[in-house]
C-alpha positions as CSV (number, residue, x, y, z in Angstrom):
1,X,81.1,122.6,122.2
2,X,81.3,119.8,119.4
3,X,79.3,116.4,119.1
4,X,81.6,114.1,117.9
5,X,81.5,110.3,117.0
6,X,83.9,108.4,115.2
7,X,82.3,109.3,112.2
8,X,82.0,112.8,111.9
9,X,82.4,116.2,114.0
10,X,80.5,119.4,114.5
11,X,81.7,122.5,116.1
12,X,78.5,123.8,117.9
13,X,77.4,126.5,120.0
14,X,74.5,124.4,121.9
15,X,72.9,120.8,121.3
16,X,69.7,119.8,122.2
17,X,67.6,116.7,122.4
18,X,64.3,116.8,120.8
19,X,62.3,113.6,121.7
20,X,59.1,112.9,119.5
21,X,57.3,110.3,121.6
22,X,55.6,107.4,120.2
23,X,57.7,108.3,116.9
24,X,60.5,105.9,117.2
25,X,63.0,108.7,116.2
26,X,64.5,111.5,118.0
27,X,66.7,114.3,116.7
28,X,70.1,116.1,118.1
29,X,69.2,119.5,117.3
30,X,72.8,121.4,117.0
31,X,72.7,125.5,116.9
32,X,76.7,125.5,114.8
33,X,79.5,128.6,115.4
34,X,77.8,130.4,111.8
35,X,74.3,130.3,113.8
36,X,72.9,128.0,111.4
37,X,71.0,125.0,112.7
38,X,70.8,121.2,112.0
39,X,69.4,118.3,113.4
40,X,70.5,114.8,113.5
41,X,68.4,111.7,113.8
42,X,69.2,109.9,116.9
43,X,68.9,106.2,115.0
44,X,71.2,107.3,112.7
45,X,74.2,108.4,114.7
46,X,77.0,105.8,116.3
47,X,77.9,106.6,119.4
48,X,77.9,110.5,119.9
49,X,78.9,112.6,122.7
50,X,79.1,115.9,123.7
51,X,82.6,117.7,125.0
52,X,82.9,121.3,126.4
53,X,85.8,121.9,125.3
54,X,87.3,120.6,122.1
55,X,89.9,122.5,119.4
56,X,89.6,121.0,115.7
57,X,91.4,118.0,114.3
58,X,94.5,119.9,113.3
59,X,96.6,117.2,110.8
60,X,100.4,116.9,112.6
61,X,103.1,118.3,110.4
62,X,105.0,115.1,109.0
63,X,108.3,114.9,107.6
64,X,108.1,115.1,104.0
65,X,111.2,115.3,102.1
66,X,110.6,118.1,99.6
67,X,113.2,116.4,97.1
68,X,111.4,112.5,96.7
69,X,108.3,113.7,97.9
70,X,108.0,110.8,100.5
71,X,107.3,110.6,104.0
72,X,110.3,109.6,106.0
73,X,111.2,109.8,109.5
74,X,115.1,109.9,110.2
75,X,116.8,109.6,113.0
76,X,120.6,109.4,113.4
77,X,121.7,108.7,117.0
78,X,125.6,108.8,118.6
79,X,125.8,105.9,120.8
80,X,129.7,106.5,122.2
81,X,132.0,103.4,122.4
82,X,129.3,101.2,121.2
83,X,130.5,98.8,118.5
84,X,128.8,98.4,115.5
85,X,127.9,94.9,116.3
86,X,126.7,95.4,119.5
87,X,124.2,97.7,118.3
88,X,123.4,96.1,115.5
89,X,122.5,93.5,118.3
90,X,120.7,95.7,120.4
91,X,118.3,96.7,117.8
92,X,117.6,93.0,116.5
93,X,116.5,92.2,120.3
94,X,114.3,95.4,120.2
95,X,112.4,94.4,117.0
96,X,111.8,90.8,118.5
97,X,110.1,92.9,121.7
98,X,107.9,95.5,119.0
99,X,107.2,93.4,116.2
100,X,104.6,90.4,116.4
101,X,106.6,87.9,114.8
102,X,110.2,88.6,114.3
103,X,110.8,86.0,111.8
104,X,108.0,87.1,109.8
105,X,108.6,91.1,109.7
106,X,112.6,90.8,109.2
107,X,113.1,91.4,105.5
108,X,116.9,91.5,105.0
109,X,119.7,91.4,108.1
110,X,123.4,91.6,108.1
111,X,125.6,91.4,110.7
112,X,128.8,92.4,109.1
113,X,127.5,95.3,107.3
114,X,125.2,96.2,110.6
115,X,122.1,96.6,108.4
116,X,118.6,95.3,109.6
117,X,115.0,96.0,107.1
118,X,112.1,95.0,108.5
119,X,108.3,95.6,107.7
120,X,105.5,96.0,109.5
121,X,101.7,97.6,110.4
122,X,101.1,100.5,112.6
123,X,97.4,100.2,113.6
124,X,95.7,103.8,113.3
125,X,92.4,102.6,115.1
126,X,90.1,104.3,112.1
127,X,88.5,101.7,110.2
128,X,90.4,98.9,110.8
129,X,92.9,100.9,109.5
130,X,96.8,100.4,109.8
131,X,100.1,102.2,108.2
132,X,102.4,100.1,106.3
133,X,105.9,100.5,106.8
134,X,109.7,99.4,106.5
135,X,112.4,100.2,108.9
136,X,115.7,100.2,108.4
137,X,118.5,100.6,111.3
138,X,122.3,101.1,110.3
139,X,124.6,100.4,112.6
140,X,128.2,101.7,112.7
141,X,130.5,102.3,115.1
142,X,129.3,104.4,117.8
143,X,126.1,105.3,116.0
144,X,123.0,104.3,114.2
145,X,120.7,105.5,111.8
146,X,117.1,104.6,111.4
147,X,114.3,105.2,108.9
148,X,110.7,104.9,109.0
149,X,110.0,105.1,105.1
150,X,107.4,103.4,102.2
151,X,104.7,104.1,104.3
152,X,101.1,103.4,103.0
153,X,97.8,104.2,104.8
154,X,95.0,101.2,104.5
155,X,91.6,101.1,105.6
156,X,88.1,99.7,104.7
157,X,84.6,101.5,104.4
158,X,81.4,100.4,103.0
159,X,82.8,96.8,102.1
160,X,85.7,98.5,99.8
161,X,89.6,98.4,101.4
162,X,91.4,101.7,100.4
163,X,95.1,102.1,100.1
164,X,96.9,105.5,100.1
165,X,100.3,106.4,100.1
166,X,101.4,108.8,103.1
167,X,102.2,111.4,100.6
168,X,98.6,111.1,99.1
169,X,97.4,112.0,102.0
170,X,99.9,115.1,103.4
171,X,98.6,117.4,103.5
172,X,95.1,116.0,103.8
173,X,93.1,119.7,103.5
174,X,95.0,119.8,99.7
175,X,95.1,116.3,98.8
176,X,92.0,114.8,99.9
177,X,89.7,117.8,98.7
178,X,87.2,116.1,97.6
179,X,86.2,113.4,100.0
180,X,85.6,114.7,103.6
181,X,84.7,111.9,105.2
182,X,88.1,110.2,104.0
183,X,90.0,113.4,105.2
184,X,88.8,113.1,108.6
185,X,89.7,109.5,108.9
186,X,93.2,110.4,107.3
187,X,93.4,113.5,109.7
188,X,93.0,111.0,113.0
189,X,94.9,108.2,110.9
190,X,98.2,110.1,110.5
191,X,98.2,111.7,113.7
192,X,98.0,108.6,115.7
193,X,100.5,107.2,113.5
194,X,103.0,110.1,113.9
195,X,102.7,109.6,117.8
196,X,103.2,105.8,117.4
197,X,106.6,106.7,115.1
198,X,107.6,109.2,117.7
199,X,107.4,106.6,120.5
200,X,109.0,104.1,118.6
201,X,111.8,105.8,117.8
202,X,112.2,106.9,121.3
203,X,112.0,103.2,122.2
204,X,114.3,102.1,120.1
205,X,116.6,105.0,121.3
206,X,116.5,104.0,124.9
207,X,117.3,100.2,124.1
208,X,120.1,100.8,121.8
209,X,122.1,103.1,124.7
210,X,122.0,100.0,127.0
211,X,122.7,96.7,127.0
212,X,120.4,93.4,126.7
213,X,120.0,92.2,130.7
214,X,119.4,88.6,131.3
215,X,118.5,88.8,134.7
216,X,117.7,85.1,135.5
């Protein structure tokens, strides 16, 4: 079993609720895998619950490339007898449907050369936390490339906004050694963000292999 919050988590055998009436303050008391024990005051936790079944926060593998030492996520795509402006189009209309404010997150466009940079926040739900980013999609004939790349991870604790880049915090279990309670939050952070990527991507994917309907 764990109890978990979005704080902290504890792998336990058994949990139990000791009450002290009249006290004002009760306690989790929580018998852990090692069959040491611990208790928690109730007034000082946020929000916990108790799961039967539950497997560790395991940080996602992310695509670090060994020779910058940066995160990037790459993605080159065959789009058959598409031209190069076309798509170029195609993915302009898809970051006006993802991105907030289109005007605002478009950093640098060009038709001719069918290259589009824009940047943006992922948010991680942590903290008020979000991942910085830029993407980049190069268009050419019949394919495209895109890049998820500068990514930074930004979040605020205790009144003080932190900033890390991704590669600061892959992997988290060597990098962030000695500041748990930062790891976990990284841990969830970069996951959640390596799903978002992933769905984007495939998002993106999907729009570029058909074109824009104006069905009015």
């Amino acid at each position: 079993m764990v109890v978990t919050n979005s704080f902290d988590t504890l792998v336990c055998n058994k949990v139990e609720l000791e009450r002290h009436s009249g006290e004002g303050i009760d306690f989790l008391v929580i018998e852990k895998l090692d069959g040491k024990t611990s208790r928690m005051a109730v007034t000082s936790v946020f929000n916990y619950t108790v799961k039967g079944e539950w497997k560790m926060d395991n940080q996602t593998p992310l695509p670090l490339d060994e020779q910058t030492g940066e995160i990037i996520y790459q993605e080159i795509q065959n789009v058959d007898g598409v031209s190069s402006e076309e798509l170029f189009t195609r993915a302009k209309y898809w970051v006006a449907n993802n991105y907030v404010s289109a005007n605002d997150v478009i950093q640098f466009e060009d038709r001719k050369r069918g290259v589009l940079v824009a940047k943006g926040n992922i948010t991680t739900g942590e903290l008020s936390g979000f991942v910085r980013h830029t993407l980049e999609i190069a268009c050419k004939e019949g394919r495209y490339r895109v890049e998820y790349k500068n990514l930074s991870f930004h979040w605020s604790h205790e009144g003080l906004n932190h900033e890390y880049s991704l590669s600061e915090c892959f992997p988290a279990s060597e990098k962030l050694k000695g500041n748990s309670l930062h790891r976990k939050f990284v841990v969830r952070a970069t996951n959640r963000m390596d799903i978002s990527i992933k769905e984007s991507l495939k998002s993106l994917d999907g729009a570029m292999r058909k074109p824009i309907q104006s069905d009015w």
